[in-house]
KOLKOL-532832 format. One line per 8 residues: number of its first residue (from 1); their letters; for each residue z, x, y of N, C-alpha, C, CB. Coordinates in steps of 0.1 Angstrom, whole numbers, always signed. Last residue first. Glycine has a CB too. Layout:
// residues N
NUM> a> Z,X,Y,Z,X,Y,Z,X,Y,Z,X,Y | ...
// end
This chain:
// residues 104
104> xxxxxxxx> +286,+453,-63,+286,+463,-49,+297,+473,-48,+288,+455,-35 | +298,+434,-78,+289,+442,-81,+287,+456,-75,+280,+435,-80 | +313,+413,-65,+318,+419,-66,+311,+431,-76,+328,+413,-67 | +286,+398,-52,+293,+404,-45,+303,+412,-50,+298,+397,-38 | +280,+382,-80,+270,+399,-70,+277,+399,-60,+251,+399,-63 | +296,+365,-82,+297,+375,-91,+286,+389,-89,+294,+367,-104 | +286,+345,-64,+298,+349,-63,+302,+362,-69,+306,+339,-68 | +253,+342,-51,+261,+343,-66,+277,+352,-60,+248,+356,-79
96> xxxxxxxx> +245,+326,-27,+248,+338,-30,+256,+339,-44,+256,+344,-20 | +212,+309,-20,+227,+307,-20,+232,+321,-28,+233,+292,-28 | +196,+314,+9,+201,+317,+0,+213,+315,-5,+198,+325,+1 | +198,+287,+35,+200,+299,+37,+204,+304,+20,+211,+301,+49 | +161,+271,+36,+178,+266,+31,+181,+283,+33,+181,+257,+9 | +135,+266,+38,+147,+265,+49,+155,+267,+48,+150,+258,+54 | +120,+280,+15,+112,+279,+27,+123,+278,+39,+102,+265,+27 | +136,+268,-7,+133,+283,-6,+128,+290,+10,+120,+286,-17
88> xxxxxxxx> +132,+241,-5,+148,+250,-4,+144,+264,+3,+156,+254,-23 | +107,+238,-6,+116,+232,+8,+128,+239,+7,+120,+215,+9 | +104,+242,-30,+96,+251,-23,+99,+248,-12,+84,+250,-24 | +118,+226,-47,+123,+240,-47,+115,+251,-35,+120,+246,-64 | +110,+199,-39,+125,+205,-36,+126,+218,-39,+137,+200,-44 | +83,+200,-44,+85,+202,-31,+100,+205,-26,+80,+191,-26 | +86,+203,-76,+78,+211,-69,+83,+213,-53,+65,+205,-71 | +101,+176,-77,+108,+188,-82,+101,+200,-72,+106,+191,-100
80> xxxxxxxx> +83,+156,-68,+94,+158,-61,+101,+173,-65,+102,+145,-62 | +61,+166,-87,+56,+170,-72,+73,+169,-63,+40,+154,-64 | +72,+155,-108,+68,+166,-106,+65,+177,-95,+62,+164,-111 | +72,+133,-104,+83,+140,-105,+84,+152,-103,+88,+138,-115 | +47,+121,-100,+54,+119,-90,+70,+129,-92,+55,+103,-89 | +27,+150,-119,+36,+133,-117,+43,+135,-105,+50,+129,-131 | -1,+166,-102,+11,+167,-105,+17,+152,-110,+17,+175,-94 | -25,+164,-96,-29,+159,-110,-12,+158,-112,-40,+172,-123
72> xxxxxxxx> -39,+170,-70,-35,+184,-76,-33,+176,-91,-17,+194,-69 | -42,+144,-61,-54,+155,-59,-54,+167,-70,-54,+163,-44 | -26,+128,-65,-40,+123,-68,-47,+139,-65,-46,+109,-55 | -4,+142,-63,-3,+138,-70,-21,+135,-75,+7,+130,-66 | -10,+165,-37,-2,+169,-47,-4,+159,-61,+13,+168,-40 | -15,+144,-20,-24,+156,-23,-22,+160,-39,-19,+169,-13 | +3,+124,-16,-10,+122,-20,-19,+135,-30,-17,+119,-4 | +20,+143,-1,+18,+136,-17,+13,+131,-25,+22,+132,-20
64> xxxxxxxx> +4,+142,+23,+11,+154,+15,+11,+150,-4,+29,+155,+21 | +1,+122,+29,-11,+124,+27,-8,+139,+19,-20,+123,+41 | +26,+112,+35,+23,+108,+27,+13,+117,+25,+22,+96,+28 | +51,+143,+43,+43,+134,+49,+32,+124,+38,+37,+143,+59 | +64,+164,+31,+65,+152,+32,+63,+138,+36,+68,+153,+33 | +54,+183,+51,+54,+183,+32,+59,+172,+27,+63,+193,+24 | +57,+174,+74,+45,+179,+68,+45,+176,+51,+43,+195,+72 | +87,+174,+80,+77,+163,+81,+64,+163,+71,+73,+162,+95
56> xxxxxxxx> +91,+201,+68,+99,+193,+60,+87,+180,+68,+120,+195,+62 | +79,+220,+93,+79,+220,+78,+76,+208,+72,+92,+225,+73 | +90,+206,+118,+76,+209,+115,+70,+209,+100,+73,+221,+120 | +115,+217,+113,+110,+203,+114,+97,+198,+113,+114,+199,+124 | +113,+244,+112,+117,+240,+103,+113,+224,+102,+130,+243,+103 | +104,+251,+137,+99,+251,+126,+101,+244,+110,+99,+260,+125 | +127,+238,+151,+111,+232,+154,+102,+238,+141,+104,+239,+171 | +146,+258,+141,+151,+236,+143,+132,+231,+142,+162,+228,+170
48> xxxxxxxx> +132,+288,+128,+137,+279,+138,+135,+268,+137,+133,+280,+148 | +142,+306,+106,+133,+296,+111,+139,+290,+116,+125,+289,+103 | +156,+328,+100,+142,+337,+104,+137,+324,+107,+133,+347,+91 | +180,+321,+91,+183,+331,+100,+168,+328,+110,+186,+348,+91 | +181,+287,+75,+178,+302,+74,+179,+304,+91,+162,+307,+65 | +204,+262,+79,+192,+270,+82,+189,+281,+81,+189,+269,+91 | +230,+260,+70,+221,+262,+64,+209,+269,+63,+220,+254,+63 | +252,+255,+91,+256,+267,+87,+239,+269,+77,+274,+267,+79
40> xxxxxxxx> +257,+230,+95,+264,+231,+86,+260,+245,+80,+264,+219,+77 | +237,+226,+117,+249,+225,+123,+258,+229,+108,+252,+209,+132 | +213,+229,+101,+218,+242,+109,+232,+239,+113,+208,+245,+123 | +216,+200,+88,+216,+214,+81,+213,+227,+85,+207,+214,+72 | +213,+183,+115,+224,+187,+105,+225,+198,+92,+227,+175,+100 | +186,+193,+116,+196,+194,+129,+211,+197,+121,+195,+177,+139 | +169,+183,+99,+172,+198,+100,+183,+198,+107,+161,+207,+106 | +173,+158,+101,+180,+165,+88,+181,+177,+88,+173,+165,+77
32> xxxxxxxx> +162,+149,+126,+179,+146,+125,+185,+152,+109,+181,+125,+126 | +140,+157,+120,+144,+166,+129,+160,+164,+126,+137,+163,+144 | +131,+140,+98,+134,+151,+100,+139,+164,+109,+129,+152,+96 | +133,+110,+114,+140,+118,+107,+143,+133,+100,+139,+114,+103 | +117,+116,+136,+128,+118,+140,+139,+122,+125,+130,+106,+149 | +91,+115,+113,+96,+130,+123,+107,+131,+129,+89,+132,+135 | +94,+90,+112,+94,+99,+100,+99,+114,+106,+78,+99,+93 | +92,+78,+135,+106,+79,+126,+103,+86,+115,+112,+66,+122
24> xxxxxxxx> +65,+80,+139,+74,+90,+147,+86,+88,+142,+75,+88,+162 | +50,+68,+118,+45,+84,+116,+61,+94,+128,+22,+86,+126 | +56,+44,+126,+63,+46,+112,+64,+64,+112,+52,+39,+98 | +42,+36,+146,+60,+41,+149,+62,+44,+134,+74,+25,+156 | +16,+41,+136,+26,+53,+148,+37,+52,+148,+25,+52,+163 | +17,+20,+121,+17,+30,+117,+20,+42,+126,+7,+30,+112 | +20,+0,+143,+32,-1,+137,+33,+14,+128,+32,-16,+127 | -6,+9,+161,+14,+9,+163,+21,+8,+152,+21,-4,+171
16> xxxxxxxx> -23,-2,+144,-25,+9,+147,-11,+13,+153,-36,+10,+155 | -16,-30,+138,-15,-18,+126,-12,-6,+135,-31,-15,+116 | -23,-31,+163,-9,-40,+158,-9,-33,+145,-10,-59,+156 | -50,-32,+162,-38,-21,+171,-29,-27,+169,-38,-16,+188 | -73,-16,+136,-63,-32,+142,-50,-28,+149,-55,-43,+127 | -83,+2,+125,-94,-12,+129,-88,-20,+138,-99,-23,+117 | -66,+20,+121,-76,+20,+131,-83,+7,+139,-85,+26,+125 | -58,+15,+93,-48,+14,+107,-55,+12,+121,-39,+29,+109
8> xxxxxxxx> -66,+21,+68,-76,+13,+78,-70,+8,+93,-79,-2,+70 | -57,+41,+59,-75,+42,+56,-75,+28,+66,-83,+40,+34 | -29,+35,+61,-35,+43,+65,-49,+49,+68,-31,+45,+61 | -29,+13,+44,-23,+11,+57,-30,+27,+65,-3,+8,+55 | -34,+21,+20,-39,+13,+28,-37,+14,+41,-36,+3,+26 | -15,+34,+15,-20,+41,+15,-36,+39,+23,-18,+43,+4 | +4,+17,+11,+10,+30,+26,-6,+35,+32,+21,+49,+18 | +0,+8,-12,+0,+0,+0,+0,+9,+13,+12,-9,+0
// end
C-alpha cells in the first residue's frame, strides 16, 4: 500500500501532502533517535547528530527496503537483521568486552 502511495502521490495534492508529511515525521523521527542516543553517551566519536540522522532516515526509508527486499531477494527478516548490524556498526559507539580491558 505505501508502495502505492508512492508511485502515484503526484497525481493528487491531498496525496501529495499527506505523503510529505509522512516523509517529514519520518525524519523527525530519526533525528529525535539519534538525539537521544548521543544524549546517552552512544553516538560514535567520528559522526555527527546530522550525519547520523541522515544515515538511519535513508536506510530506512521505504524505497530502502524496497531495495533490499524486491531488489536484493533478502526476507523481510533478513533485511531487518542486515540493517541492525550495519546501523549499529555505522553509529553506535563500540561496545567493549569487559574481559579485554583486563588483557592490557
Amino acid at each position: 500500500m505505501i508502495g502505492s502511495l508512492f508511485a502515484t502521490f503526484g497525481a493528487e495534492p491531498q496525496l501529495t501532502e499527506a505523503v510529505a508529511e509522512g516523509q517529514r515525521r519520518h525524519r523527525d523521527g530519526a533525528r529525535i533517535t539519534v538525539d537521544r542516543i548521543a544524549e546517552l553517551g552512544g553516538l560514535r566519536a567520528d559522526v555527527t547528530r546530522a550525519q547520523a540522522t541522515g544515515l538511519l532516515s535513508a536506510a530506512l526509508a521505504h524505497d530502502g527496503w524496497r531495495e533490499l527486499v524486491d531488489g536484493q531477494g533478502l526476507s523481510w527478516d533478513d533485511a531487518e537483521a542486515w540493517l541492525l548490524t550495519a546501523l549499529a556498526r555505522a553509529l553506535l559507539v563500540p561496545e567493549v568486552d569487559a574481559a579485554d580491558s583486563f588483557r592490557d
